[in-house]
C-alpha positions in Angstrom: 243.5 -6.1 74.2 240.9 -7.5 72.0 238.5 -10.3 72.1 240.4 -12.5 69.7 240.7 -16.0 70.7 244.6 -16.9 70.9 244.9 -20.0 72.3 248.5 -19.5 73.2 247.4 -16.3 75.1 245.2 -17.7 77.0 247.5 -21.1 78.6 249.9 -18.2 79.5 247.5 -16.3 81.5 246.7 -19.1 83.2 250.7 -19.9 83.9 251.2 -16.2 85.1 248.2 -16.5 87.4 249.4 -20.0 88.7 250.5 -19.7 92.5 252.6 -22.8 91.7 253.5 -22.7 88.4 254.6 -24.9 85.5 257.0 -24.8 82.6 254.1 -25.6 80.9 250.9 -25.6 81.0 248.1 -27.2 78.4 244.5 -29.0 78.3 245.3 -31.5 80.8 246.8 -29.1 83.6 244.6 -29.1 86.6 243.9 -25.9 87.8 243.7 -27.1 91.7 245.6 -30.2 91.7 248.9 -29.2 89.2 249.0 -25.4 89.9 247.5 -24.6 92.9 244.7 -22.3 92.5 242.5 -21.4 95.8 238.9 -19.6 95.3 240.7 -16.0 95.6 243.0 -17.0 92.8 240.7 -18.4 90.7 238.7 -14.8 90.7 241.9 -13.2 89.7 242.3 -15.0 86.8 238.6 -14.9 85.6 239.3 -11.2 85.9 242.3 -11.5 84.1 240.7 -13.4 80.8 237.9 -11.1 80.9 239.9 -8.4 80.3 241.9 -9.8 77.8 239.2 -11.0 76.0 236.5 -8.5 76.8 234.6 -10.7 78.4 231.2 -10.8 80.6 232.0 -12.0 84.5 233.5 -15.9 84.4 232.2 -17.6 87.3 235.1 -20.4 87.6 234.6 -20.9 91.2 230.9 -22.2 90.4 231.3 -25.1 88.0 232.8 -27.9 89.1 232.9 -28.9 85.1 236.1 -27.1 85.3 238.8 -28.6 86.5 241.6 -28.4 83.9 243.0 -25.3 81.9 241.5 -26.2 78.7 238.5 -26.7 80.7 238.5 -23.0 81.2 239.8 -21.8 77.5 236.7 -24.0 76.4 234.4 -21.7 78.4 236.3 -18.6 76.5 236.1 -20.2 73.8 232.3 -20.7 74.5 231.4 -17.4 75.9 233.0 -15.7 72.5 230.8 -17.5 70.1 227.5 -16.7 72.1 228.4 -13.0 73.0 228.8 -14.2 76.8 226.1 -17.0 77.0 228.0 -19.7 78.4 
């Protein structure tokens, strides 16, 4: 695993993680609303991309500004410029 941004990699952690999932999943897909995600769930997968991208601790239960997958890749996206300052 490195910290590499991939896009792709990142919308299919999000569909593996999905308690309902989708044959696809993009920008738009809600995390609550499309596939399903409770608070436990949504820990899970913050663990999930911090791993994969060796990230600090993603709070995704916290902001309400993220409601949508790309929503979240955003914050990856984010957190990788800054070194983890979101």
């Amino acid at each position: 695993m490195d910290n590499a941004f991939d896009e792709s990699t990142g919308y299919a952690i999000i569909a593996a993680m999905a308690p309902h999932p989708l044959p696809r999943v993009g920008a738009e897909t809600h995390l609550r609303d499309d596939l399903m995600f409770d608070s436990i769930r949504l820990i899970e997968l913050a663990i999930a991309l911090e791993r994969q991208f060796r990230l600090p601790s993603l709070d995704l239960n916290e902001s309400t500004d993220l409601t949508t997958a790309g929503d979240v890749l955003n914050l990856v996206r984010r957190q990788l410029k800054t070194g983890g300052e979101a």
